[in-house]
C-alpha positions as CSV (number, residue, x, y, z in Angstrom):
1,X,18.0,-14.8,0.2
2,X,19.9,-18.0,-0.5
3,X,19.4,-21.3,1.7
4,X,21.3,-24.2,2.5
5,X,19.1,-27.3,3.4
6,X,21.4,-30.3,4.4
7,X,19.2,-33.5,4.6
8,X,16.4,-31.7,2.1
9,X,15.3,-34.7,0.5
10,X,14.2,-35.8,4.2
11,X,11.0,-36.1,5.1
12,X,11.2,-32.7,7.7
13,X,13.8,-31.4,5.2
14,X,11.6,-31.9,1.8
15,X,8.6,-29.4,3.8
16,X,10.7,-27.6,4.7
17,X,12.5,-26.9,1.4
18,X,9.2,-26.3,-0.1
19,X,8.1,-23.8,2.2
20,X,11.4,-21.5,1.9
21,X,10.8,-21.8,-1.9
22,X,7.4,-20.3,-1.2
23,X,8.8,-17.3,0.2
24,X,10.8,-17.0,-2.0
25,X,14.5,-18.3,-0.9
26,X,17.1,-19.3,-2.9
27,X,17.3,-23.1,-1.8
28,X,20.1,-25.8,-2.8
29,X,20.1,-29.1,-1.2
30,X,22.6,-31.3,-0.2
31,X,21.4,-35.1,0.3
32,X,23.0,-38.2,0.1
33,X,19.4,-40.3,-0.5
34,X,20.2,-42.7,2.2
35,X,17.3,-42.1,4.0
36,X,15.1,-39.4,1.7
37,X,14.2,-39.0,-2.2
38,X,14.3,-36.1,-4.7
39,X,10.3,-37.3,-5.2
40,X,9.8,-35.8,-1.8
41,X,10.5,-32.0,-2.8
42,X,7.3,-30.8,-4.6
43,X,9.2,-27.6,-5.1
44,X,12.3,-29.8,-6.7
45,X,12.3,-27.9,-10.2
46,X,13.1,-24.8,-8.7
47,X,15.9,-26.2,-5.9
48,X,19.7,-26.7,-6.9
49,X,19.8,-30.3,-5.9
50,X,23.1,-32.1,-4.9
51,X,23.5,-36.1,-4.2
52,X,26.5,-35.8,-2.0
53,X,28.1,-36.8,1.5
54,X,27.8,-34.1,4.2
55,X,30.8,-35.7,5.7
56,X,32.4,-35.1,2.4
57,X,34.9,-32.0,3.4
58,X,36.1,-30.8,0.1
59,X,32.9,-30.3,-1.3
60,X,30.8,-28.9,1.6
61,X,33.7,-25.9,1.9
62,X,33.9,-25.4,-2.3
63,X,30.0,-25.1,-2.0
64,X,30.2,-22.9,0.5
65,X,32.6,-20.9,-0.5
66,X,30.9,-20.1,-3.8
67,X,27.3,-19.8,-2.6
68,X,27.7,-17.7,0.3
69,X,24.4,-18.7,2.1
70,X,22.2,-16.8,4.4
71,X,21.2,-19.4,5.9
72,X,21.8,-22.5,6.7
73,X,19.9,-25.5,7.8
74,X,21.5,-28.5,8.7
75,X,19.1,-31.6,9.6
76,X,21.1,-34.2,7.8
77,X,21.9,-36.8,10.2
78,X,21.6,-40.6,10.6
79,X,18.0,-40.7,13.2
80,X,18.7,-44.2,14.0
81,X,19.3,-44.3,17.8
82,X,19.7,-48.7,16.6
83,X,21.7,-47.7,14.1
84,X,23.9,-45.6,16.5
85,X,24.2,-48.3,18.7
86,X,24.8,-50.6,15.6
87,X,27.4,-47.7,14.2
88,X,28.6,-45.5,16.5
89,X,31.7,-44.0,14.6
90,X,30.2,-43.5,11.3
91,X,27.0,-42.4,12.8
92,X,29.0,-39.4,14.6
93,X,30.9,-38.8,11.7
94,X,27.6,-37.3,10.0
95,X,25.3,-36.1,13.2
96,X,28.7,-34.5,15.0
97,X,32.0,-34.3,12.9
98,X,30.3,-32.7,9.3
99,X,28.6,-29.7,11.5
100,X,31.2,-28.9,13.4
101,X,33.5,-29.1,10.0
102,X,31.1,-26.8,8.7
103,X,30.8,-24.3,11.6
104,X,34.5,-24.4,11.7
105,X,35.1,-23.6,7.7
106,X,32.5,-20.9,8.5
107,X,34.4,-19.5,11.3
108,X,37.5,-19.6,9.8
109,X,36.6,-18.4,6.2
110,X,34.7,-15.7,8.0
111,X,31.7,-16.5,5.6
112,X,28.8,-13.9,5.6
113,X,25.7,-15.7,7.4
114,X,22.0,-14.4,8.7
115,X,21.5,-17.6,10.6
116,X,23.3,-21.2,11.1
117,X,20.1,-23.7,12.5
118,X,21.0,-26.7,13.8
119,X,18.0,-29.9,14.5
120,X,18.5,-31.9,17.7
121,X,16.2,-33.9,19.0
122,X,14.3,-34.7,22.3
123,X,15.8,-37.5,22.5
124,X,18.4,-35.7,24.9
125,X,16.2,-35.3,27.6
126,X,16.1,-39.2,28.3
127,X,14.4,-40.9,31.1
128,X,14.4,-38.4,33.7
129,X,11.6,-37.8,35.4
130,X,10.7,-34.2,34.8
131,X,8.1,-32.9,33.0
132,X,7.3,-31.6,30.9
133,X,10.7,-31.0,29.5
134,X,11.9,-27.3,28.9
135,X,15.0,-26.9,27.2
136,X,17.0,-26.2,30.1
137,X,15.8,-29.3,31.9
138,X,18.6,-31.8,32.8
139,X,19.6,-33.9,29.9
140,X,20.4,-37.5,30.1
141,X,21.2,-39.0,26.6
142,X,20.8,-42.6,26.8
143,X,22.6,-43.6,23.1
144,X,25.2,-42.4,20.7
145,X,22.5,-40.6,18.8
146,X,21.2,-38.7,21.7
147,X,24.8,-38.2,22.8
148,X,25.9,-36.5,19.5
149,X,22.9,-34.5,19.1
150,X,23.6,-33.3,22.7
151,X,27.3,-32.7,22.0
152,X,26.9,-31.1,18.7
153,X,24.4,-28.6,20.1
154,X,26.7,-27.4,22.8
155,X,29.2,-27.0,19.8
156,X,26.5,-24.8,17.7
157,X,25.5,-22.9,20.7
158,X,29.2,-22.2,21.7
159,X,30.6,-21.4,18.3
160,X,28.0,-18.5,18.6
161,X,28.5,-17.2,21.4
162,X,32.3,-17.2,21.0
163,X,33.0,-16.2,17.6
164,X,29.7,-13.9,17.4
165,X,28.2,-16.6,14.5
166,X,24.5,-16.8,14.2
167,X,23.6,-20.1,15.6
168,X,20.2,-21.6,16.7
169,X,19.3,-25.1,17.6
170,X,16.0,-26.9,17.9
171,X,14.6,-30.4,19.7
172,X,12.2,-31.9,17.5
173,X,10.1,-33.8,19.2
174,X,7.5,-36.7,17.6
175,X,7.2,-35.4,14.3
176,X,4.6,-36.8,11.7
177,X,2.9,-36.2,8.6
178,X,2.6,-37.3,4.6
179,X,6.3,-38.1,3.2
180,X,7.4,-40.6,5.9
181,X,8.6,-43.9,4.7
182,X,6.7,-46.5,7.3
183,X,9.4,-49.5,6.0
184,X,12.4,-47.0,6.7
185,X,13.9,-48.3,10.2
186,X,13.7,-44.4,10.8
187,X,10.2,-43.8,10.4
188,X,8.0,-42.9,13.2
189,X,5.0,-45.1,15.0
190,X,2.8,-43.0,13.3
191,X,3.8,-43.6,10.0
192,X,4.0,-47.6,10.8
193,X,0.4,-47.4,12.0
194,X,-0.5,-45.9,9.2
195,X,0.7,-48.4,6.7
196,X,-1.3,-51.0,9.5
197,X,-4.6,-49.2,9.1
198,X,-4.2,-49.2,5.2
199,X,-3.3,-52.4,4.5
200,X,-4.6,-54.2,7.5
201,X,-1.1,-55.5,8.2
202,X,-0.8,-56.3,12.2
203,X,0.6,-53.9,13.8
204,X,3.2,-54.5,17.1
205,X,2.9,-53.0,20.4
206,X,6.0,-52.9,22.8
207,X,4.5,-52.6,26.1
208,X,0.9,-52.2,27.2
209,X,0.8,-48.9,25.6
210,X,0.5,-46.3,27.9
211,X,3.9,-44.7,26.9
212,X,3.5,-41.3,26.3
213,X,4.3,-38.7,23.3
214,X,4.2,-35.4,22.0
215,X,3.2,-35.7,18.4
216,X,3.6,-32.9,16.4
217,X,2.0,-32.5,12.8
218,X,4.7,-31.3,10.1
219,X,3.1,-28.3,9.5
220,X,3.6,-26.8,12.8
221,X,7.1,-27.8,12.5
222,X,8.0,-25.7,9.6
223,X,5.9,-22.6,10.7
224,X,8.2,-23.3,13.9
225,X,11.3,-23.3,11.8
226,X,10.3,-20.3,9.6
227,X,9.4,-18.4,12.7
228,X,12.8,-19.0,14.4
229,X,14.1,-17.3,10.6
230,X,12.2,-14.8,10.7
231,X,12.5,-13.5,14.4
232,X,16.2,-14.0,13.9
233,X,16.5,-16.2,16.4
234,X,20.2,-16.8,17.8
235,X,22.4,-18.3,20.7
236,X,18.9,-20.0,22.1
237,X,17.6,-23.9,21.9
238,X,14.0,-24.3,21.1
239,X,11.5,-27.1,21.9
240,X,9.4,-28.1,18.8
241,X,6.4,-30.1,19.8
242,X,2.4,-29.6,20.6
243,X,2.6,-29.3,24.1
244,X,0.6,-32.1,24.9
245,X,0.9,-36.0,26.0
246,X,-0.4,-38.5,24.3
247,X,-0.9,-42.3,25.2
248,X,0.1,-44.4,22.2
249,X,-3.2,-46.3,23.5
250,X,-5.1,-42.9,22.8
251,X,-3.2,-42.3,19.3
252,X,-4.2,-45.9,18.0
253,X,-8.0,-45.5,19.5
254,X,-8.1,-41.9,17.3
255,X,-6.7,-42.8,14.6
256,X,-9.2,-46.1,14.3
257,X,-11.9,-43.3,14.3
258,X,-10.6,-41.0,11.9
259,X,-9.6,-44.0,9.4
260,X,-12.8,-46.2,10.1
261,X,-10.8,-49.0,10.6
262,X,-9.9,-50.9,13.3
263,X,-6.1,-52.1,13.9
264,X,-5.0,-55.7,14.7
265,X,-2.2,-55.8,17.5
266,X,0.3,-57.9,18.3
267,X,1.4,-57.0,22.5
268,X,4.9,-57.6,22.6
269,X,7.2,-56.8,25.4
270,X,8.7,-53.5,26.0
271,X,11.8,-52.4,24.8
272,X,14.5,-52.1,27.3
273,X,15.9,-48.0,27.6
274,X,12.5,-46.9,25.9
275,X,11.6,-43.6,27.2
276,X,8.0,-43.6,29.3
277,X,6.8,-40.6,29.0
278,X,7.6,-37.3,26.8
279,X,6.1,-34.0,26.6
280,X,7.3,-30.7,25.5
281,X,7.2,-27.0,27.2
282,X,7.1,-25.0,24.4
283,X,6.9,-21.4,25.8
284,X,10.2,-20.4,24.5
285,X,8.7,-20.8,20.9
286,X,5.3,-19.0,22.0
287,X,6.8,-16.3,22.7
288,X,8.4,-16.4,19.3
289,X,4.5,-16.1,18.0
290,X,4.6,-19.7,17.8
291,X,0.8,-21.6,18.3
292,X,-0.4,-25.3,16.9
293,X,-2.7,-25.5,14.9
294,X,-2.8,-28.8,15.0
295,X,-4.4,-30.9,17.2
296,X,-3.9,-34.9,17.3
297,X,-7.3,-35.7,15.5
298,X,-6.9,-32.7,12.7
299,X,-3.6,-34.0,11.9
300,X,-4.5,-38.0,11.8
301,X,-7.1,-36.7,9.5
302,X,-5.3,-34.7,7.0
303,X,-2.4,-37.8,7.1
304,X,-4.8,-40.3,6.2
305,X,-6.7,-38.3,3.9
306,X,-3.3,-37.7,1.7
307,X,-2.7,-41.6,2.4
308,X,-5.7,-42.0,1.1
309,X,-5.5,-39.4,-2.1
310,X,-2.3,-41.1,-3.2
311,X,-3.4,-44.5,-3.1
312,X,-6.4,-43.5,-5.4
């Protein structure tokens, strides 16, 4: 089997290269290093690794052309919703027009392909007021970011059903673990508190903090992503969270328990268009064989733990 990881030097993208490489797939990468680095594939030795533009046509359809895939994974993207605000036409030039370039070169080249997985993000579910969100709850994306993530799954999904091309998408929701960068402007809250705890920097709250997440550690999102392979999963949008809410008040109290530590805050005012509350129904992907093993404390621990190995 040969695999296509777009956005592999990522932080989801680097697991999840180095799990496919564990079973045995093929992989090449295609990054660009804005956001990711080649440090963050353990596996990298044994990846075909390229530095290039996804937006960059020529290329993408000469690489596909003479690789042929089996699968495809495209999580390259700019996961900024600031910097979508900041850059809305070159942001949707990489999250919308490079995967529907793809899909179309695909289409029209009638490329051989087991599966074509495309990562959204909850972040098109908004603030609406149901919960917890299944994947055909109403959608309400709330920045260009969530709007092209939205758009470009319809694309995916339609492309499959149309053309009879093998196309999956999945929302990821709060996604943490080792290999995010807490000073990248993408990172996640985890990842920043975690920098906090270990070098007692202060740490700023936006609101009272009794917004809610789902957090889900990384591990449960490749076994997601590998499952949705292996079940040959098609024409279908999965959810890939925990299943449970979490206060960022609650996060910050267990994570002071698991690091021995306590955290120096800084109460700020909320951010206008933050979302209040998320959490995930994830029943579509149970009955994929789908189950977490990890809960919020198990995961804090191992996180810190590998914080803690690397600083040693």
């Amino acid at each position: 089997m040969k695999a296509l990881v777009t956005g592999g030097a990522g932080f989801i993208g680097s697991h999840l290269v180095d799990k496919l490489v564990e079973q045995g797939v093929d992989v090449v990468v295609v990054d660009d290093l804005s956001m990711g680095s080649v440090d963050n594939i353990k596996s990298r030795d044994s990846v075909t690794i390229h530095i290039e533009d996804v937006c960059n046509e020529k290329f993408m359809q000469e690489l596909l052309q003479k690789e042929k895939f089996d699968y495809i994974y495209f999580l390259a993207a700019v996961a900024s919703v600031a910097d979508s605000i900041e850059r809305p036409s070159e942001t949707h030039e990489i999250n919308h027009s490079a995967v529907l370039n793809t899909l179309e070169y695909i289409r029209t080249e009638k490329l051989p392909l087991k599966q074509f997985l495309f990562t959204s993000s909850a972040a098109v579910y908004g603030n609406l007021p149901e919960l917890p969100k299944k994947e055909n709850s109403r959608v309400d994306p709330l920045s260009p970011y969530a709007i092209d993530k939205y758009a470009t799954e319809r694309y995916v999904l339609a492309y499959g059903e149309l053309y009879d091309l093998p196309t999956v998408c999945v929302r990821f929701f709060n996604v943490y673990g080792p290999g995010q960068n807490p000073s990248s402007p993408y990172s996640g809250v985890l990842s920043i508190l975690t920098d906090c705890l270990e070098n007692d920097k202060t740490f700023t709250l936006y609101g009272d903090g009794s917004q809610t997440r789902d957090f889900v550690y990384i591990e449960d999102v490749i076994q997601a992503l590998w499952l949705i392979t292996v079940q040959n999963a098609r024409h279908q949008v999965f959810n890939i969270a925990n299943g449970y809410e979490s206060t960022l008040n609650n996060i910050i109290q267990t994570y002071e328990k698991v690091a021995g530590r306590k955290l120096t805050i800084d109460f700020a005012k909320g951010r206008t268009g933050e979302v209040e509350r998320s959490v995930a129904n994830i029943s579509r992907l149970i009955g994929l064989g789908y189950s977490t093993n990890w809960s919020m404390e198990r995961g804090l621990t191992k996180y810190w733990e590998g914080v803690q190995h690397e600083a040693s």
